[in-house]
C-alpha positions as CSV (number, residue, x, y, z in Angstrom):
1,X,64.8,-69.1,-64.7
2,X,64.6,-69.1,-60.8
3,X,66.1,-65.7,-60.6
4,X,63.5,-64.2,-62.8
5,X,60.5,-65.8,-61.0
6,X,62.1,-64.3,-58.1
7,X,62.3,-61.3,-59.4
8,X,58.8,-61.0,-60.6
9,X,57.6,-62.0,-56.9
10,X,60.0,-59.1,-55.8
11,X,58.4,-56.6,-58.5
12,X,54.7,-57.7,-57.5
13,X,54.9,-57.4,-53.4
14,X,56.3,-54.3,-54.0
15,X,53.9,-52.9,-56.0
16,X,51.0,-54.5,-53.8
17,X,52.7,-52.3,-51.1
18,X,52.7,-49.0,-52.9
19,X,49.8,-49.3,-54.3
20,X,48.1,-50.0,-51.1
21,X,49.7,-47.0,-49.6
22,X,48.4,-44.8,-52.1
23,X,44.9,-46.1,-51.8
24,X,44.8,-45.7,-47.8
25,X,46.3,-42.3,-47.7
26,X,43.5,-41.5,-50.6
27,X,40.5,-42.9,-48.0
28,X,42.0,-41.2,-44.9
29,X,42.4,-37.8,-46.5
30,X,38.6,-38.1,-47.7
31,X,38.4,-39.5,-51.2
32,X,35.6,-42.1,-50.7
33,X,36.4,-46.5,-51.3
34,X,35.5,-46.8,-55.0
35,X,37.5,-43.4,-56.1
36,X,40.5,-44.6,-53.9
37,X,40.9,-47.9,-55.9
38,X,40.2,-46.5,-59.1
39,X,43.3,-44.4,-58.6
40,X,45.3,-47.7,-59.0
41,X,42.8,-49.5,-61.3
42,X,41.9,-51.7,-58.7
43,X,38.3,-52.4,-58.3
44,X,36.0,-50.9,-55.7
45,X,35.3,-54.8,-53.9
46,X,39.4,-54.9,-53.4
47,X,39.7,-51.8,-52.3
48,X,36.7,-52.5,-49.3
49,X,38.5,-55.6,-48.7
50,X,41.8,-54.1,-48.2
51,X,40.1,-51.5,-46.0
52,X,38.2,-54.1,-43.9
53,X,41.7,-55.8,-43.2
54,X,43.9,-53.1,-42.4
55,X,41.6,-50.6,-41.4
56,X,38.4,-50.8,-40.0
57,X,37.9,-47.5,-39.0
58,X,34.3,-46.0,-39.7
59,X,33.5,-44.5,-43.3
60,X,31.1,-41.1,-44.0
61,X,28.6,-43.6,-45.9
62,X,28.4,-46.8,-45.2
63,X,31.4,-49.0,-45.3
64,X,32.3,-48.4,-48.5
65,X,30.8,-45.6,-49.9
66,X,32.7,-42.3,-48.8
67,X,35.8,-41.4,-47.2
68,X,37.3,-41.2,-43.9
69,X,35.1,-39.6,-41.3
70,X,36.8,-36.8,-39.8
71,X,40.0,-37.1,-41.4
72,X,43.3,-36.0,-39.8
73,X,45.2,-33.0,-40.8
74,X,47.8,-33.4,-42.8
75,X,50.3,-32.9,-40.1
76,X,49.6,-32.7,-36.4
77,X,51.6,-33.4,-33.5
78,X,49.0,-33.1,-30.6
79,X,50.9,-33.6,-27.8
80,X,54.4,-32.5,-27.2
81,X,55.9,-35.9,-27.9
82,X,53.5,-37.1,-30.6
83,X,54.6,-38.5,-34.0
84,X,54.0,-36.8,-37.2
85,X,52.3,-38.2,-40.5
86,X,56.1,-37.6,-41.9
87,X,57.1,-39.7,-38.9
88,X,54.5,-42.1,-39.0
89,X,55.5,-42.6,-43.1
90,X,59.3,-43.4,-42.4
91,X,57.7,-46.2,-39.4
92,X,55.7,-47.9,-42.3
93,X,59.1,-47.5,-44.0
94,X,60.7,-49.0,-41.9
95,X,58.7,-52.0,-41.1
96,X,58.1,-52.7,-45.2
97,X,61.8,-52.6,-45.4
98,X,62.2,-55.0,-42.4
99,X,64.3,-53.0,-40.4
100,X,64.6,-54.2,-36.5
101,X,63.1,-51.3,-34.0
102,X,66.1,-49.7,-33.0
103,X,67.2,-49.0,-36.6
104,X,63.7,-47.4,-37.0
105,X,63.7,-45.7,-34.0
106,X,67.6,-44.3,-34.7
107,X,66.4,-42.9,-38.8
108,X,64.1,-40.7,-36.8
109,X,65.4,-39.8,-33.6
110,X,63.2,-41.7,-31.5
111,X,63.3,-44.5,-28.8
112,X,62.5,-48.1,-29.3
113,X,59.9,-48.0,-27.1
114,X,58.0,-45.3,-28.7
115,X,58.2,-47.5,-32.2
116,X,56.9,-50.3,-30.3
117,X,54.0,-48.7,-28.7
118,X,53.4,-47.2,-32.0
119,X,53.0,-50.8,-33.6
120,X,50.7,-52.0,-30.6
121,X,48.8,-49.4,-31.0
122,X,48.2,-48.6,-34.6
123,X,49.0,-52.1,-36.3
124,X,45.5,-52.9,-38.5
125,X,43.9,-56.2,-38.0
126,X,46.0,-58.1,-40.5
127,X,48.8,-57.2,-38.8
128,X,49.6,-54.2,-41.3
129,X,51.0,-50.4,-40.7
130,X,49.9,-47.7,-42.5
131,X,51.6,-44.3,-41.4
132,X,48.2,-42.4,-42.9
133,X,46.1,-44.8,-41.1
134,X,47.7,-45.1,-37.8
135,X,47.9,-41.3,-38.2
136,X,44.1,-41.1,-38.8
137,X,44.0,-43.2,-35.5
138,X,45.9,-41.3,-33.1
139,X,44.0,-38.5,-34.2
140,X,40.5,-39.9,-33.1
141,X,41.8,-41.2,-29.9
142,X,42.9,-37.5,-29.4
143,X,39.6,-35.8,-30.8
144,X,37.5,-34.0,-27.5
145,X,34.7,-34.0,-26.9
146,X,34.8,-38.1,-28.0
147,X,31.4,-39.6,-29.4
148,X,29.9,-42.2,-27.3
149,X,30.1,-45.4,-28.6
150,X,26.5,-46.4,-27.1
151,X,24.8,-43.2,-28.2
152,X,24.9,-44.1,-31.8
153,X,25.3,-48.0,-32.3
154,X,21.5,-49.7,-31.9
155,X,23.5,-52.9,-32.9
156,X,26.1,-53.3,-29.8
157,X,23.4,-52.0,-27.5
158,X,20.7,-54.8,-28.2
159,X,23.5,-57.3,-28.1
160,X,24.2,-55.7,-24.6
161,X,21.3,-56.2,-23.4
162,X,21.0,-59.4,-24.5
163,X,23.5,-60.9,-22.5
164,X,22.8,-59.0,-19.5
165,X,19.2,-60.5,-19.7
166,X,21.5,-63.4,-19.6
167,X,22.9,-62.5,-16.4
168,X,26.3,-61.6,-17.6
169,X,28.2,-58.8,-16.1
170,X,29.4,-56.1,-18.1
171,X,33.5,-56.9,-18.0
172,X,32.5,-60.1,-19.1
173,X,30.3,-59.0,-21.8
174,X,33.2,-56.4,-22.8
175,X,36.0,-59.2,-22.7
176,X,33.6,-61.8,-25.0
177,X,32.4,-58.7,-27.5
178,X,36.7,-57.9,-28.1
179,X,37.4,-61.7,-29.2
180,X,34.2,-62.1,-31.2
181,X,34.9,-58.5,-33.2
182,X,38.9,-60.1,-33.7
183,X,40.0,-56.6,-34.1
184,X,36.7,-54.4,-35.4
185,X,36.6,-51.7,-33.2
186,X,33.3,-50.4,-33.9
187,X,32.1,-54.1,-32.8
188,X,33.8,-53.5,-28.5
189,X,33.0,-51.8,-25.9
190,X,34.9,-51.5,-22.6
191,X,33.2,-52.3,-19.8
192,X,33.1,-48.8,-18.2
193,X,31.2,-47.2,-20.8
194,X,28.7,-50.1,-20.2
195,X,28.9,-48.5,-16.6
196,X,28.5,-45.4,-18.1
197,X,25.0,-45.7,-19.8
198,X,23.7,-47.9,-17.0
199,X,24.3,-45.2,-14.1
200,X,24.7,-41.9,-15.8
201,X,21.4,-39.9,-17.5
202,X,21.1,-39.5,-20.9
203,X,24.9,-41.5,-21.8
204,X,24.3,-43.9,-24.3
205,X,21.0,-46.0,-25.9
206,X,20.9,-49.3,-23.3
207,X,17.0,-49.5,-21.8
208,X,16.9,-47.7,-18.9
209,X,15.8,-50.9,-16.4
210,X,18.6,-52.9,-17.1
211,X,20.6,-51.6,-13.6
212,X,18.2,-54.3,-12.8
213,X,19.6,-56.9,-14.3
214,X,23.8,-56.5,-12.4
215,X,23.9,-58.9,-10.0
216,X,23.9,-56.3,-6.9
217,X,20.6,-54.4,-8.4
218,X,21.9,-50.8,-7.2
219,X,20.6,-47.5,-8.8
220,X,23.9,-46.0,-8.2
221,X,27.6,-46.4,-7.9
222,X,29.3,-46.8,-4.5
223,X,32.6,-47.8,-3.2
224,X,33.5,-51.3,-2.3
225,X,32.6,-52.3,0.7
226,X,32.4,-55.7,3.0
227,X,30.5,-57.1,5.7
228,X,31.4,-60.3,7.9
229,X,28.5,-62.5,9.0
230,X,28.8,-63.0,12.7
231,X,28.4,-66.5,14.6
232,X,30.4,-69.6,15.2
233,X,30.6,-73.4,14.3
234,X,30.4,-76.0,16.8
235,X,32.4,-77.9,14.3
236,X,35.5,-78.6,16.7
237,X,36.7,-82.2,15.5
238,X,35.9,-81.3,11.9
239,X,38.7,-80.9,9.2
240,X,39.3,-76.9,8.9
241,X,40.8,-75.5,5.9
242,X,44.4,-75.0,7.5
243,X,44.2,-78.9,6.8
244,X,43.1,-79.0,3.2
245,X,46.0,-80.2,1.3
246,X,48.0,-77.5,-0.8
247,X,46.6,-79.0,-4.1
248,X,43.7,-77.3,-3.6
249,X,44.8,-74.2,-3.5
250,X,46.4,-74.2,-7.4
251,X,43.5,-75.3,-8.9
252,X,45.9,-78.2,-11.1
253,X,43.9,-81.5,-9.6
254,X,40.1,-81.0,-10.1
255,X,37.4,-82.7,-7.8
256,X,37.4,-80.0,-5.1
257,X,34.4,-78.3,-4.2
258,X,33.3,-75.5,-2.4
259,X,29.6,-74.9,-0.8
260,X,27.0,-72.2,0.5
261,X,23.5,-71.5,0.6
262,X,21.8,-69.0,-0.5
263,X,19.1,-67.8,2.0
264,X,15.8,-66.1,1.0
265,X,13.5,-63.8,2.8
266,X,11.5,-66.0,4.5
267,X,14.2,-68.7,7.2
268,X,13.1,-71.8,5.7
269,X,14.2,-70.3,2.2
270,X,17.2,-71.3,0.8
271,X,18.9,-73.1,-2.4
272,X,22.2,-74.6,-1.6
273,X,25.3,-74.4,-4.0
274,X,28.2,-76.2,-5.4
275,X,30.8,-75.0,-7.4
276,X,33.9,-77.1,-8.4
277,X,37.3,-74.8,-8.2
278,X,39.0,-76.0,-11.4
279,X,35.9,-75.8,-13.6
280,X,33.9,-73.4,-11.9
281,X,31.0,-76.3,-12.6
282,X,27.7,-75.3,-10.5
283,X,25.1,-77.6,-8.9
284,X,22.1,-76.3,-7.4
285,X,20.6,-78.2,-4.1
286,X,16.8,-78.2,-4.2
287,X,15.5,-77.5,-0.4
288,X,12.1,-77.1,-1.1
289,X,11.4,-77.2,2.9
290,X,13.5,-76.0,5.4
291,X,17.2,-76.1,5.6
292,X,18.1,-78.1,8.2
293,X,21.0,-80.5,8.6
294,X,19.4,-83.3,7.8
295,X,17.8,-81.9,4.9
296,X,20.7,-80.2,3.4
297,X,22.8,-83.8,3.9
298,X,19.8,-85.5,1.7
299,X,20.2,-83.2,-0.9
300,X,24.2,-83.1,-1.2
301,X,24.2,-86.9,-1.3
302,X,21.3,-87.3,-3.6
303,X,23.3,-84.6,-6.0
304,X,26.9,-85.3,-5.8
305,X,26.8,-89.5,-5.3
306,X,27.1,-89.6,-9.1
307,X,29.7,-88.1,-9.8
308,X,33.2,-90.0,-10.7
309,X,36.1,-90.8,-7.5
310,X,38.5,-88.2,-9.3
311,X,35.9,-85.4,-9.5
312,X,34.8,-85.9,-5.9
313,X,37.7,-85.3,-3.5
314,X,36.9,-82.8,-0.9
315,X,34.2,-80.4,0.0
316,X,35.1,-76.6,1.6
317,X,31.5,-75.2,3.2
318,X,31.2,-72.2,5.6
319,X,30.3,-72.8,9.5
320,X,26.9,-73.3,9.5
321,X,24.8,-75.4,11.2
322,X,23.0,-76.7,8.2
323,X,26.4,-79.0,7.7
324,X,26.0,-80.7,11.1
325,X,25.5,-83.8,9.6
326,X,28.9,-83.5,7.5
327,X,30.3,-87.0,9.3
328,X,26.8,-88.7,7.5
329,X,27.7,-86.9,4.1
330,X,31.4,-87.9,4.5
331,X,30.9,-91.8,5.1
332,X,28.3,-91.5,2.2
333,X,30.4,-89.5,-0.6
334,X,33.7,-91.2,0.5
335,X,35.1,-87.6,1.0
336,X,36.4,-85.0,2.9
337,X,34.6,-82.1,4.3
338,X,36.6,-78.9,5.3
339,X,35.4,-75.6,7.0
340,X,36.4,-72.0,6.8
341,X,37.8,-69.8,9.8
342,X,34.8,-68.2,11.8
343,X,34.0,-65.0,9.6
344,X,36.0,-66.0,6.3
345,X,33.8,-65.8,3.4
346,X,36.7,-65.3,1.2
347,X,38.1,-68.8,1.8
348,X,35.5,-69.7,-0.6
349,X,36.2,-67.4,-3.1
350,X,34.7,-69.4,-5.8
351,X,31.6,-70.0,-4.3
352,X,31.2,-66.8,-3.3
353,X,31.5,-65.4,-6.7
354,X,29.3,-68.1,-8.4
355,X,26.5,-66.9,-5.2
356,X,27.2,-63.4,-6.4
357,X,26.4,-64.2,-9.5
358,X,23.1,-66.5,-9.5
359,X,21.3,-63.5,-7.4
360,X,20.5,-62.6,-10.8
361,X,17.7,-65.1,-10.9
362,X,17.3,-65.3,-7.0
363,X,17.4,-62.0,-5.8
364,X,18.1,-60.9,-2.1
365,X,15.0,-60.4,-0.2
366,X,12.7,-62.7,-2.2
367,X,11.0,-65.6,-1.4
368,X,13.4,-68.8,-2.7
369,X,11.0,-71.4,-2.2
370,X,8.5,-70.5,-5.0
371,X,11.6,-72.2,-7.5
372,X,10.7,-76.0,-8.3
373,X,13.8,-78.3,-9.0
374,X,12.7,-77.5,-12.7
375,X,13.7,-74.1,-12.3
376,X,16.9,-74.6,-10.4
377,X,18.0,-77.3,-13.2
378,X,17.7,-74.3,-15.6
379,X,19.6,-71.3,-13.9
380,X,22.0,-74.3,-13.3
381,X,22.4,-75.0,-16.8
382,X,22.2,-71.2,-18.3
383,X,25.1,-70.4,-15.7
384,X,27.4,-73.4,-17.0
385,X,27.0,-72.2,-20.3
386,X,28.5,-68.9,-19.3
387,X,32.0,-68.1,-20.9
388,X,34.2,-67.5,-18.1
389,X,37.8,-65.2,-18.4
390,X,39.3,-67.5,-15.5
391,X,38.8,-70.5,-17.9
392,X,40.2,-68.4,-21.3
393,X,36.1,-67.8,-22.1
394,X,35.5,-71.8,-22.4
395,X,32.4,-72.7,-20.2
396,X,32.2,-74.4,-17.0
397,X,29.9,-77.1,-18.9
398,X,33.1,-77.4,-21.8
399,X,35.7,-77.7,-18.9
400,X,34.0,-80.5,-17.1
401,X,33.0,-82.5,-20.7
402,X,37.5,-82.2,-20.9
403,X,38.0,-83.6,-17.8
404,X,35.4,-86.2,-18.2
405,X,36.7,-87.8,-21.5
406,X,40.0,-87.7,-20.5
407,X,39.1,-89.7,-17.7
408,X,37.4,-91.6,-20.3
């Protein structure tokens, strides 16, 4: 009884296979969704949902209502070295058949590594191969002159612009739009073409102000390119970074800090900035006056006297004379205080990212003191609620809510 249940199962996968094979090499060589599955007497619904998990690639009406757009010829081998559709059928083969690489790559005369790209490359989201489909495949990534993605999807350009409204930067917005689509092409972007229709005329459908929005506002491209801020600390018996201990450095113990400010147009403008390494948690310092030592200590200890022993071991600021008082906020935060070398922004690589990126809402040259502590309390927020790549797209506000309950 056992051996003919098996059997059975063996009959039905392998029917599954085949007839899947004859419905996707039906849709890529133009017969539309419904025809395709009636070809196997499966119905139309099946044979979008088959499409949608292997597939994915565009459709001439809608997503189920025509055929391949642009379908392959039959049998094309675009570049010197390219695989054929006849080689691309003895790969799905192959893998139905559960032959290792090398034996694939042997039947046809072919390296391993050239099957395993293939797979990377042409797999559909299930995890699938389909020789007419990754066939199909190759042959739009080959197609010249390409369509541009932006030039004809309203969708993925509002939700662009949604998030660079949000201040988010357009690798970021390409890195969060590729796991949310979980393998729909049509759904990602890379962040060049974002590039693209922001700086070049007429290349793609993003509104033409948004430049605006990227944290350097520039109208054009241009190379990278530093400055150093001049000046030196009188900071002699302070701690300096050569000190810090070598935890710090790995980001594994959490608690460490770094600190800036940003200045406005006018000298007495400035909001000061916090930024813990491990989390990439922000605070804003509200210095609705001046800047000055004593006022900067105030708002650091009035900020940061709240938080818990293990999430409060050291501070790294820049040498500025606005930390002259870093012996009072020391004694007061029972912590350490270290500075950078003269001219080393980079030291605080954190912080100066995090400043990078809040000159979306406080923009160089403006007048900082026009924002109430209302207004810093919401930037603050919106930033922490920003996916981040460094943390695997979790939020600065869902790292430190971890670290909180496990201290918990």
């Amino acid at each position: 009884m056992q051996h003919t249940l098996d059997w059975s199962v063996a009959v039905f996968f392998c029917y599954t296979r085949l007839a899947r094979t004859i419905f996707f090499d039906a849709v890529v060589a133009g017969t539309s969704v419904g025809e395709a599955a009636a070809l196997i007497g499966a119905a139309r619904d099946t044979g979008t949902t088959w499409w949608r998990q292997s597939a994915r690639m565009k459709l001439n009406s809608g997503r189920a209502g025509g055929g391949l757009l642009n379908p392959p010829p039959p049998d094309v081998q675009w570049v010197g070295r390219g695989l054929t559709a006849v080689e691309r059928g003895q790969i799905q083969a192959g893998v139905q058949a559960g032959l290792k690489l090398a034996d694939i790559a042997r039947s046809i005369g072919r390296d391993p590594s050239v099957i395993s790209r293939e797979l990377n490359r042409n797999k559909g989201p299930d995890g699938s191969y389909y020789g007419s489909i990754a066939h199909a495949k190759a042959a739009a990534r080959t197609r010249r002159p390409k369509e541009f993605k932006l030039l004809a999807n309203d969708g993925l350009c509002r939700r662009i612009e949604t998030a660079m409204d949000e201040g988010w930067s357009p690798r970021l917005i390409a890195q969060v739009l590729a796991v949310e689509a979980a393998g729909d092409n049509t759904r990602t972007v890379s962040h060049e073409t974002i590039y693209q229709a922001l700086y070049v005329q007429t290349r793609g459908n993003l509104r033409a102000d948004l430049a605006q929005q990227l944290s350097l506002k520039r109208q054009q491209r241009v190379s990278r390119t530093g400055t150093r801020r001049g000046g030196n600390t009188p900071f002699k018996e302070a701690f300096k970074i050569s000190e810090r201990p070598a935890e710090v450095d790995d980001r594994a113990v959490p608690g460490h800090w770094e600190g800036d400010l940003i200045v406005g147009e006018h000298s007495g403008s400035a909001i000061g900035t916090l930024v813990e390494r491990s989390t990439r948690f922000t605070m804003l310092l509200h210095l609705p006056g001046r800047h000055t030592a004593d006022e900067v200590a105030a708002a650091m200890i009035a900020t940061m006297r709240d938080l818990p022993e293990h999430l409060l071991r050291s501070i790294t600021w820049d040498r500025g004379v606005e930390l002259a008082r870093y012996e009072q906020i020391q004694l007061a935060l029972d912590t350490k205080l270290y500075f950078c070398d003269p001219h080393s922004p980079w030291q605080r690589g954190t912080n100066e990212n995090t400043n990078r990126l809040l000159r979306h809402w406080f923009a160089k040259g403006t007048d900082l003191s026009v924002h109430t502590a209302a207004d810093l309390k919401r930037v603050q927020d919106t930033l922490n609620k920003r996916p981040r790549p460094t943390l695997n797209l979790r939020t600065p506000t869902q790292a430190l809510a971890e670290l909180l309950s496990q201290a918990a």
